[in-house]
C-alpha positions in Angstrom: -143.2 -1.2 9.9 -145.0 1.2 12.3 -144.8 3.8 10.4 -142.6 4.7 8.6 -143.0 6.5 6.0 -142.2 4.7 2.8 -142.7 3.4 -0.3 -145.9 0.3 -0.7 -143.4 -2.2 -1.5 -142.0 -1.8 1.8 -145.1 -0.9 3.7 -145.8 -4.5 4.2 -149.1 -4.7 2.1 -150.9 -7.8 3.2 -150.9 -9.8 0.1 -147.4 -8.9 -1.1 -145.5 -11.7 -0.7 -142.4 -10.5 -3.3 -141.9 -7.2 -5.6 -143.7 -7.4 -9.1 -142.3 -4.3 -9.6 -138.5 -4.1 -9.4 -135.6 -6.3 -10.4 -132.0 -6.3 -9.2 -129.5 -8.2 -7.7 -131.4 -8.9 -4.4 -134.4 -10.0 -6.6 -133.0 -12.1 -8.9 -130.6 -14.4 -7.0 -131.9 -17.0 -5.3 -130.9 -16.8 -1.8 -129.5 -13.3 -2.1 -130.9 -10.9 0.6 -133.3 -14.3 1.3 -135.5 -12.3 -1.9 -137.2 -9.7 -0.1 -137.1 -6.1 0.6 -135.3 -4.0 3.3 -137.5 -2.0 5.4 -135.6 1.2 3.6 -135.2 0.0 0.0 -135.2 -2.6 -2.3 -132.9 -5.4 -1.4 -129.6 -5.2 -2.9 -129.9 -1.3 -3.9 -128.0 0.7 -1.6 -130.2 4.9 -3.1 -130.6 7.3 -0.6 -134.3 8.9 -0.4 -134.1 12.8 -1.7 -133.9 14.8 1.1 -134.1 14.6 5.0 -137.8 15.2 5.1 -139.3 17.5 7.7 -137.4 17.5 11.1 -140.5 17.9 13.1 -141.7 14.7 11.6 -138.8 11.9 12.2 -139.7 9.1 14.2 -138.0 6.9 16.8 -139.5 4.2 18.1 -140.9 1.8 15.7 -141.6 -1.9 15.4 -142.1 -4.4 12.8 -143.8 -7.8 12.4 -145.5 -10.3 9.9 -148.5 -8.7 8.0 -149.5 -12.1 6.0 -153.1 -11.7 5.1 -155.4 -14.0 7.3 -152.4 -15.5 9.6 -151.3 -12.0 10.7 -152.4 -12.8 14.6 -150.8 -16.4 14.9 -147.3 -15.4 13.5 -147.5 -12.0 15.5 -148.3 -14.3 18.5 -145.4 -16.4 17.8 -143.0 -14.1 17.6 -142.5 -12.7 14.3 -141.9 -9.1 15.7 -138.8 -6.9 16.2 -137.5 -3.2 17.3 -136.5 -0.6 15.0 -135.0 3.0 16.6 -134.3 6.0 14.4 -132.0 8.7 15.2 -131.9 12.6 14.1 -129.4 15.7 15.1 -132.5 16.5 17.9 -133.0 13.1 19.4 -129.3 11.9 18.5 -128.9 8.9 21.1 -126.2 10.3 22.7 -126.6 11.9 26.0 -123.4 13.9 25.8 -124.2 15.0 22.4 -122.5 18.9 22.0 -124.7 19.9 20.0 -127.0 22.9 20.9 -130.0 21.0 19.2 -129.6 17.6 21.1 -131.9 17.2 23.5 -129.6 14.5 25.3 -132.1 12.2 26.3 -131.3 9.1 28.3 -128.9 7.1 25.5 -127.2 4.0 25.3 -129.4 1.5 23.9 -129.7 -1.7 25.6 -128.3 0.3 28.6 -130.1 3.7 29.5 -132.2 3.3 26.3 -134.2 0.1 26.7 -137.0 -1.0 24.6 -139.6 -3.2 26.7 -142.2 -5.2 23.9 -144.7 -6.7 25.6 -146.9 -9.3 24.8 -149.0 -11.6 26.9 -148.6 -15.5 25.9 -150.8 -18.8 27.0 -149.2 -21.2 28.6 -150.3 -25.2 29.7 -149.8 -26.8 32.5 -146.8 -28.1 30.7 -145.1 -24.9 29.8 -145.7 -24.8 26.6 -147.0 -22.0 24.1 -151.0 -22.3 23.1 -152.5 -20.5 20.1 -155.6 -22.1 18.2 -156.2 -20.7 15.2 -159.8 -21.6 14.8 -160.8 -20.3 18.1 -163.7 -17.5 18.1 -162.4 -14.7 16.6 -162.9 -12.4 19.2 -158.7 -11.8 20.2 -156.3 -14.2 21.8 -155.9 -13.5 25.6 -152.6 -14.9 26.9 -152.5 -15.9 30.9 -148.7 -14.5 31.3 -147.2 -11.3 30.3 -143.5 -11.2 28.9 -140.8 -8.6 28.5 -138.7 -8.9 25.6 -140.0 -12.9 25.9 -139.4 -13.1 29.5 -142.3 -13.6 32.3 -141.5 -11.4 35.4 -138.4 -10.2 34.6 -135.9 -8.2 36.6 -133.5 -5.3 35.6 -131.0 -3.7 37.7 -130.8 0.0 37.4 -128.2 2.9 38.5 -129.5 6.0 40.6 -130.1 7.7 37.5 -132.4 8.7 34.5 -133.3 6.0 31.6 -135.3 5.9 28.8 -137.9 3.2 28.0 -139.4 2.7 24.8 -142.4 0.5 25.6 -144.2 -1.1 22.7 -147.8 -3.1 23.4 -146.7 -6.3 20.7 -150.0 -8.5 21.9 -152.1 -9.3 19.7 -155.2 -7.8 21.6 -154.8 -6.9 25.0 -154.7 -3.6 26.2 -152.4 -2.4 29.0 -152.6 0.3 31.7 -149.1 0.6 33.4 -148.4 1.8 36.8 -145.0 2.5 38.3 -145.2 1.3 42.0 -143.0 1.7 45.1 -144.8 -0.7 47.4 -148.2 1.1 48.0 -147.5 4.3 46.0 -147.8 5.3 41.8 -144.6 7.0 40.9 -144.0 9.8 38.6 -142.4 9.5 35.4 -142.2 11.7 32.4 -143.8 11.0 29.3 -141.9 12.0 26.2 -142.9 10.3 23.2 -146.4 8.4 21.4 -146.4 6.1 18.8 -142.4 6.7 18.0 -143.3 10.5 17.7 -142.0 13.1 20.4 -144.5 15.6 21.7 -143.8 19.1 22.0 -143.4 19.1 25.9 -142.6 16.3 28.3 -145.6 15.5 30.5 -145.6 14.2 34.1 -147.5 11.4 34.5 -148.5 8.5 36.9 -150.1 5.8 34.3 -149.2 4.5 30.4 -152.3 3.4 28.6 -151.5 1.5 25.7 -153.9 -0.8 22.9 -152.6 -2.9 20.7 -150.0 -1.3 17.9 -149.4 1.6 20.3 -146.0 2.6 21.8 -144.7 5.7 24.7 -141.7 6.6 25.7 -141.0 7.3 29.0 -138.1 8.6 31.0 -138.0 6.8 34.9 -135.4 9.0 37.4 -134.3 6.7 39.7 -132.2 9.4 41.5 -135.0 9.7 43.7 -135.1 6.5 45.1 -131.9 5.3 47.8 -130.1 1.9 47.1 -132.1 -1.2 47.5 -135.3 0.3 46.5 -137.6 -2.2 44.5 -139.9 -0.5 42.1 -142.5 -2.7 40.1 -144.2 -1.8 36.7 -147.9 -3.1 37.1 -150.7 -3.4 34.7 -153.7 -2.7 36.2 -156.1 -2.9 33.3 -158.6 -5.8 33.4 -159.8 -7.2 30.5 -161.3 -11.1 30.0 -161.5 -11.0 26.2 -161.0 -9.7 23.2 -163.9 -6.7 23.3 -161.6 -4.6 25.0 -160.5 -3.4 29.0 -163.1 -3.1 31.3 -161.9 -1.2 34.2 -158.9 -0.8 36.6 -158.3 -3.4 39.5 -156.9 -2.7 42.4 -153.1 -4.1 42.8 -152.7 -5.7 38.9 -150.0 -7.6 37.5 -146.6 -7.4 37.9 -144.6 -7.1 34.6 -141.3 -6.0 34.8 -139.6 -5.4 38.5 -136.4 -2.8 39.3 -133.8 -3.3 41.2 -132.1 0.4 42.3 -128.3 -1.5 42.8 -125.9 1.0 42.0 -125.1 4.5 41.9 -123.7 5.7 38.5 -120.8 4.8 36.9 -120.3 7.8 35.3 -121.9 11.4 35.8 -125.6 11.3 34.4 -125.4 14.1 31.7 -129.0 13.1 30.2 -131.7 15.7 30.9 -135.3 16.1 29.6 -135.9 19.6 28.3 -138.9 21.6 28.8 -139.1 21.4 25.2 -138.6 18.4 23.1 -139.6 18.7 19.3 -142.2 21.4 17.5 -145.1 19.7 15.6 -146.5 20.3 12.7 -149.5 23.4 12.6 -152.8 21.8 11.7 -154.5 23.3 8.7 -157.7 22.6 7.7 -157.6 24.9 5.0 -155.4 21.9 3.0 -158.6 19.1 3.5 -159.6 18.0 0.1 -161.9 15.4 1.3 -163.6 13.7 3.9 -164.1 9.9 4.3 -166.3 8.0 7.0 -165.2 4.4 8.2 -168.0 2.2 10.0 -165.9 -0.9 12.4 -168.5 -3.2 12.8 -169.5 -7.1 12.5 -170.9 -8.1 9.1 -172.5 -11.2 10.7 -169.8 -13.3 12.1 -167.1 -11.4 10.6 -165.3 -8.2 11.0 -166.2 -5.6 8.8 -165.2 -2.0 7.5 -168.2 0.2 5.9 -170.0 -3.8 6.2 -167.7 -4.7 3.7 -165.1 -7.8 4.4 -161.4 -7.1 3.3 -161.0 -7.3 -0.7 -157.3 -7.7 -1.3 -157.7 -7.0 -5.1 -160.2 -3.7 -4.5 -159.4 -0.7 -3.3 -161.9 1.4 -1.1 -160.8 4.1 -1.9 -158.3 6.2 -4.5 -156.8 8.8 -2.8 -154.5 11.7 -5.6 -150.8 11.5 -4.1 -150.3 15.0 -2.2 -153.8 14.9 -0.6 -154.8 16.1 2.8 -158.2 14.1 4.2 -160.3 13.7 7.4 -161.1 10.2 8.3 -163.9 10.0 10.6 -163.3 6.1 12.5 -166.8 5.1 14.0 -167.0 2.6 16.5 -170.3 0.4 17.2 -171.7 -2.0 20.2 -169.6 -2.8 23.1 -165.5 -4.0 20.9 -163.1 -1.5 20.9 -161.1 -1.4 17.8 -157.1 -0.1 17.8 -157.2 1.4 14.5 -153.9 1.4 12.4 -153.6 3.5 9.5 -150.3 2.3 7.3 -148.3 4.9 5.0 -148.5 8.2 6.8 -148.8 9.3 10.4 -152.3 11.2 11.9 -153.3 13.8 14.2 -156.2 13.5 15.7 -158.7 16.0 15.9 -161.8 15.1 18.1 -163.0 11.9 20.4 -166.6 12.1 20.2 -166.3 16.3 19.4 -163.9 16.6 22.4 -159.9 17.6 21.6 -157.8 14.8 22.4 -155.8 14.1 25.5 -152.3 15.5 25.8 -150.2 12.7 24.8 -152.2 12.4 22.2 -151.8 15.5 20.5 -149.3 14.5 18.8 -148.5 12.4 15.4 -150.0 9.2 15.3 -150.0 5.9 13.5 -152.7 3.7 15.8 -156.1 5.5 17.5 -157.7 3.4 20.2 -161.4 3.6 19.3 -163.8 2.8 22.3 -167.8 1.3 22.0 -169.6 3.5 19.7 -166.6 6.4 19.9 -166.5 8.8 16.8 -162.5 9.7 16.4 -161.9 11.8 13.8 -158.0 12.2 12.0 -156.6 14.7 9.4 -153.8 12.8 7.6 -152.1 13.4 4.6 -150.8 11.5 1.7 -147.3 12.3 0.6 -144.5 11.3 -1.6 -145.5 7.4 -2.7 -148.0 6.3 -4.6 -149.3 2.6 -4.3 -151.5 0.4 -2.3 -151.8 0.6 1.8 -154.4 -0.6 4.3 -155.9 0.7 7.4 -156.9 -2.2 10.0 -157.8 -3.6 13.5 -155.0 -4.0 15.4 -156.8 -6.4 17.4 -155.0 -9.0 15.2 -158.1 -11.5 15.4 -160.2 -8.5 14.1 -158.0 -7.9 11.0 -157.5 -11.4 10.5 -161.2 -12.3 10.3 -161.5 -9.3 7.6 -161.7 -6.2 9.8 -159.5 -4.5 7.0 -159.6 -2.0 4.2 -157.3 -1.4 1.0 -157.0 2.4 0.0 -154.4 3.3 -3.2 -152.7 6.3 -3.3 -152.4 7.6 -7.1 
């Protein structure tokens, strides 16, 4: 699950395959809960969490997939991926919420709430899916790019505000998404990275997303009259898996919209000029800093030039712990680094602050040829074993990840 916040059990360690730590009824009938864990608890236990948590930390968009070590990228590819929205009294999912603290975004989902996962897919000249596992392991390119598992598709949309949740599911491309009506990049308003709300909605023209990463985005199509066709393009050109290499000039079309109707019923959703505080940053808390090298170790992926040990932890962190990671990037790959357990902020690309959108809480850092990205995270309320990893799913496959154990 990207990322929430919970125990390692749940966390999808990559060679858990079943609890060795807890019985009960979901864990010792065969068949019962199919034997695994909920995303939330143990199968077949029903205990809240204590407490809420911090407000200024809930999430909302999330997704999950397969985290099998060594066949992460194939069943990723295949499908083995889903959705997963969380709601709080701020960001409630209901756009005619009455309460003063709703920020009565766009709601509805599967209406005015829409989550778009996009993957690209190879196809033969036959139609049908290609994958080959013993292919080089740079990252698995696909020649289509699908919606929800649809090439091309189509949606037909009322002259009003919706919400899109969208969610780069491929298994190495990156994507740079333009709104177009016909020659022109459209406005939009970016609200959210990586499931996390930033403080302030920011008008924007273009959605850069790596592997693992996820924005929100609200589209007003109030602007446009009836019969207006809007297309959602990526323009980011990339021929293999060492990463995007530049913008082209009219891209790909991914998903198309079709202005059809007015509303049905008054648009009450809004985006406030605010949208939900964050956090402070204090460095006064760091306990430690740790340095992390993403390079080859001959043919294979390699973290600090070591290849992923599932039995040895890199690192033992004390539970309640507040670190800086530095992430160093070599030669000419870039590396979507995904830290699992706890969300980051970072502080620096290559000494510089980040960009807006991404000064916010974070779960996956794109990391660019020979970039030095630098996180403060924090490691709270679980103890147990996690991993950090290329989200290039080839990468992590081929041992580009690292165990860390929170004690």
């Amino acid at each position: 699950m990207h990322n929430l916040h919970c125990a390692s059990e749940s966390d999808g360690f990559a060679g858990d395959y079943w609890s060795t730590l807890r019985h009960g009824p979901g864990l010792t009938r065969p068949g019962n809960y199919k034997d695994h864990l909920f995303m939330n608890y143990y199968a077949g236990f029903s205990t809240d969490p204590a407490g809420i948590g911090d407000p200024r930390e809930a999430l909302g968009t999330l997704w999950f997939h397969d985290h099998r070590m060594d066949y992460t990228e194939q069943n990723v590819y295949r499908g083995m991926i889903g959705s997963y929205l969380l709601f709080d009294d701020i960001d409630s999912g209901d756009e005619n919420d009455p309460n003063p603290q709703a920020l009565r975004l766009p709601s509805g989902v599967g209406t005015y709430d829409q989550v778009l996962m996009i993957s690209d897919v190879q196809f033969d000249l036959s139609g049908n899916m290609v994958f080959n596992p013993m292919s080089e392991n740079k990252g698995h390119l696909g020649n289509k790019i699908t919606v929800n598992g649809s090439i091309q598709p189509f949606f037909r949309v009322q002259r009003r505000k919706y919400r899109f949740r969208i969610i780069d599911s491929s298994v190495a491309r990156f994507y740079e998404f333009y709104l177009m009506n016909g020659t022109s990049s459209e406005d939009f308003q970016y609200i959210a990275n990586d499931g996390n709300l930033l403080e302030a909605p920011l008008t924007m023209n273009r959605v850069r997303l790596a592997p693992g990463e996820r924005s929100d985005i609200v589209i007003d199509f109030s602007k446009y009259p009836l019969g207006t066709r809007l297309v959602l393009v990526n323009r980011l050109a990339m021929k293999d898996g060492r990463g995007p290499e530049g913008l082209v000039a009219k891209g790909t079309e991914v998903l198309r919209f079709d202005v059809v109707a007015n509303p049905v019923t008054p648009d009450n959703s809004r985006v406030p000029a605010r949208l939900r505080e964050q956090p402070p940053i204090d460095l006064s808390q760091v306990t430690r800093r740790r340095y992390w090298d993403f390079d080859k170790n001959n043919s294979m992926w390699a973290v600090n030039s070591q290849l992923f040990d599932v039995e040895k932890p890199a690192a033992r962190i004390p539970k309640g712990s507040t670190e800086i990671w530095t992430l160093q990037g070599h030669g000419s790959w870039f590396h979507p680094i995904h830290i699992h357990m706890e969300e980051f902020r970072i502080l620096s690309r290559n000494g510089k602050p980040p960009p807006p959108h991404e000064q916010g809480r974070k779960d996956v850092v794109a990391l660019a040829p020979d970039e030095r990205v630098e996180v403060l995270i924090k490691f709270r309320d679980f103890t147990g074993k996690y991993v950090m990893h290329c989200h290039n799913l080839s990468h992590e496959d081929h041992a580009m990840m690292v165990r860390f154990d929170v004690i």
